[in-house]
C-alpha positions as CSV (number, residue, x, y, z in Angstrom):
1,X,83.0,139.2,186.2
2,X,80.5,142.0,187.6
3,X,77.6,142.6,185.2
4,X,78.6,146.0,184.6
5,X,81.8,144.8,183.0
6,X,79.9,142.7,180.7
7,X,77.7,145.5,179.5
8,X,80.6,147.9,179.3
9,X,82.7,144.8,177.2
10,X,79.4,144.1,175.2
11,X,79.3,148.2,174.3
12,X,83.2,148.4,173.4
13,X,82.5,145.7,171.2
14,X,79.5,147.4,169.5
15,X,81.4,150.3,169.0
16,X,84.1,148.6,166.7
17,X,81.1,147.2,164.8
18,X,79.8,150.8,164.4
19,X,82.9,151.8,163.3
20,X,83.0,149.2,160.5
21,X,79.2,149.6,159.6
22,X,79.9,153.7,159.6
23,X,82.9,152.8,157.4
24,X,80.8,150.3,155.1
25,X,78.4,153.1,155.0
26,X,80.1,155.9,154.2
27,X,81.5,153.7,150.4
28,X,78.3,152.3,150.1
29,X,75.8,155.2,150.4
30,X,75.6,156.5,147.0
31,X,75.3,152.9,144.9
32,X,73.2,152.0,148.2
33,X,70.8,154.8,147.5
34,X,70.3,154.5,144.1
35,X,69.3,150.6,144.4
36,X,66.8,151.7,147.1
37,X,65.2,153.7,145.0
38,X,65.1,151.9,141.8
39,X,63.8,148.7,144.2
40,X,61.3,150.3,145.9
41,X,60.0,152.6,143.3
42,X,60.4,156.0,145.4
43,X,61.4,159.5,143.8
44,X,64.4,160.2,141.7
45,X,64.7,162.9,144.3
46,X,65.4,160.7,147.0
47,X,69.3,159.7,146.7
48,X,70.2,163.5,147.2
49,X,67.8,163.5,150.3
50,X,69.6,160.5,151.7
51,X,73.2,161.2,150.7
52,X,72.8,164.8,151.8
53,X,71.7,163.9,155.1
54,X,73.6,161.2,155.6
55,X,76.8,162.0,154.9
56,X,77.2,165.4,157.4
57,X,76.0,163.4,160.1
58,X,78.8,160.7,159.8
59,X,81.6,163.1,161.6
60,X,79.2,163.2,164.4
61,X,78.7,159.6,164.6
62,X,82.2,158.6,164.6
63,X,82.7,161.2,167.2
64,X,79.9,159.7,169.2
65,X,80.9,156.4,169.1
66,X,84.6,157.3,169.4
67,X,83.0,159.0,173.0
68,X,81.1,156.1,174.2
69,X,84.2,153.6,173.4
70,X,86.0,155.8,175.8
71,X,83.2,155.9,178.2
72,X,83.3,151.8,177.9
73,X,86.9,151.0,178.4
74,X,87.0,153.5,181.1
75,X,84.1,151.8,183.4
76,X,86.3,148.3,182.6
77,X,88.9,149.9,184.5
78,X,86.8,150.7,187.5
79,X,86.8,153.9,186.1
80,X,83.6,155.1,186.3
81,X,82.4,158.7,188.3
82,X,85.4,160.7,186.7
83,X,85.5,163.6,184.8
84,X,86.6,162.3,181.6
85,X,83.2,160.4,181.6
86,X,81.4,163.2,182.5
87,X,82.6,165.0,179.6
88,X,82.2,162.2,177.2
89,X,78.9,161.7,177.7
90,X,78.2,165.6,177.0
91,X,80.4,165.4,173.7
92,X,78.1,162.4,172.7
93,X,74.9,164.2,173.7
94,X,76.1,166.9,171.9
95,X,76.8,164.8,168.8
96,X,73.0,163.3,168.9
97,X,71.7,166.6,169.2
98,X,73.3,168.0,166.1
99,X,72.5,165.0,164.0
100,X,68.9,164.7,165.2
101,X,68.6,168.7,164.1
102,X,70.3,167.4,160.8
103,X,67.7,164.7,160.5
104,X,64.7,166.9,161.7
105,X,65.3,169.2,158.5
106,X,65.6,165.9,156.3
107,X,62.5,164.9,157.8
108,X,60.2,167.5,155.6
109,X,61.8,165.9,152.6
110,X,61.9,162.3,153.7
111,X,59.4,161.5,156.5
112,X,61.2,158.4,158.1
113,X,63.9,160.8,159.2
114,X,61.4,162.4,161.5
115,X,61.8,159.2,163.2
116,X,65.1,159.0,163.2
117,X,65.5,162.3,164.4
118,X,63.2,161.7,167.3
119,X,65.4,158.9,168.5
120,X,68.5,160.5,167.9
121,X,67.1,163.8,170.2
122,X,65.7,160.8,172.4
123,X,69.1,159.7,173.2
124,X,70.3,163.3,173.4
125,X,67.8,163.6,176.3
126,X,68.4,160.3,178.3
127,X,72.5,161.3,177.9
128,X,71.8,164.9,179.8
129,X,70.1,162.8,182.7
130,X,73.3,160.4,182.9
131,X,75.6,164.0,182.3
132,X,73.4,165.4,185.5
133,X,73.9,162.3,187.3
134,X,77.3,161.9,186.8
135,X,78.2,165.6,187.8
136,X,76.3,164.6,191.3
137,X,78.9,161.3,191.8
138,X,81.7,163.7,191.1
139,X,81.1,166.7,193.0
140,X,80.6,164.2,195.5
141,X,83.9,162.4,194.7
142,X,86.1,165.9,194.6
143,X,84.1,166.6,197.9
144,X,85.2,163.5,199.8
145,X,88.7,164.3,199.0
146,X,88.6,167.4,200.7
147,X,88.3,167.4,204.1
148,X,85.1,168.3,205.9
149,X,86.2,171.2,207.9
150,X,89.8,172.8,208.5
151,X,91.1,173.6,211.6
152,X,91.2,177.1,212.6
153,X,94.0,178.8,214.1
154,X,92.6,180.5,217.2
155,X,94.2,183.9,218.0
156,X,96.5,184.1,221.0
157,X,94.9,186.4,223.8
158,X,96.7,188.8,224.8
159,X,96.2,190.8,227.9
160,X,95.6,194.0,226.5
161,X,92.4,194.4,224.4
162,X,93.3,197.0,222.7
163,X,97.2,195.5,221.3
164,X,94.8,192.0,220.3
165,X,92.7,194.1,217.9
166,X,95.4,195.1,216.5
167,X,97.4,192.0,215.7
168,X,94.3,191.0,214.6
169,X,94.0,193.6,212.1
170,X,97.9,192.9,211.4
171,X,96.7,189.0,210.5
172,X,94.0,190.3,208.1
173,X,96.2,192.4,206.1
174,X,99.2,189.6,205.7
């Protein structure tokens, strides 16, 4: 099996452990939160930072991983410079964007979400450079279907000049 195939098996797979750790998460947030802070000592305040940042970001995530599952069974198909991808990759960009601006604003209250935001507008960043790259390969794919020139139809002469700019001017307005 190419390598590729292994890394695009070994990222499927990730993704339905995503899924079930977004799941877990999702349930367990609230009693999670709670125990953090009792355990640790931190603010009272500190649940509602976590549960209110956490939980709006969770559509995004699903929808991010949901994208990159589809980007993953795709390249195990040989699959790979296609549009679908392309647009994949922009939806999951798009996702880390919104939940690293989600995070950002959590940050003020929280600072380890500063981190996390910077990582999740990291990955927002390296995901435009694959989106730019992929729209390269398939431009060049759509090109290569095409032909690279099309035969031209050269206009009969005819002996008189002035009846062949004519039917010239006949072609042009057909």
């Amino acid at each position: 099996m190419k390598k590729y195939k292994i890394s695009a098996w070994t990222l499927l797979i990730s993704s339905y452990l995503l899924f079930v750790v977004l799941i877990a998460l999702i349930f367990l947030l609230p009693k999670g939160a709670f125990w953090y802070t009792e355990i640790k000592k931190r603010p009272d305040t500190l649940p509602t930072v976590l549960i209110s940042t956490c939980y709006p970001c969770v559509p995004f995530a699903f929808l991010a991983i949901w994208e990159i599952r589809k980007v993953a069974k795709n390249i195990i198909n040989d699959r790979i410079f296609i549009k679908e991808n392309q647009k994949s990759l922009f939806l999951f960009g798009l996702c880390c964007l919104i939940a690293g601006a989600i995070m950002f604003v959590a940050g003020f209250f929280y600072f380890p979400f500063f981190i996390t935001s910077g990582a999740a507008l990291f990955c927002t960043l390296m995901t435009k450079v694959f989106y730019d790259v992929f729209s390269i390969h398939v431009v060049k794919e759509d090109e290569s279907d095409t032909p690279e020139y099309e035969e031209i139809e050269e206009p009969k002469k005819n002996e008189d000049p002035a009846n062949a700019e004519e039917t010239a001017s006949e072609k042009e307005e057909d």
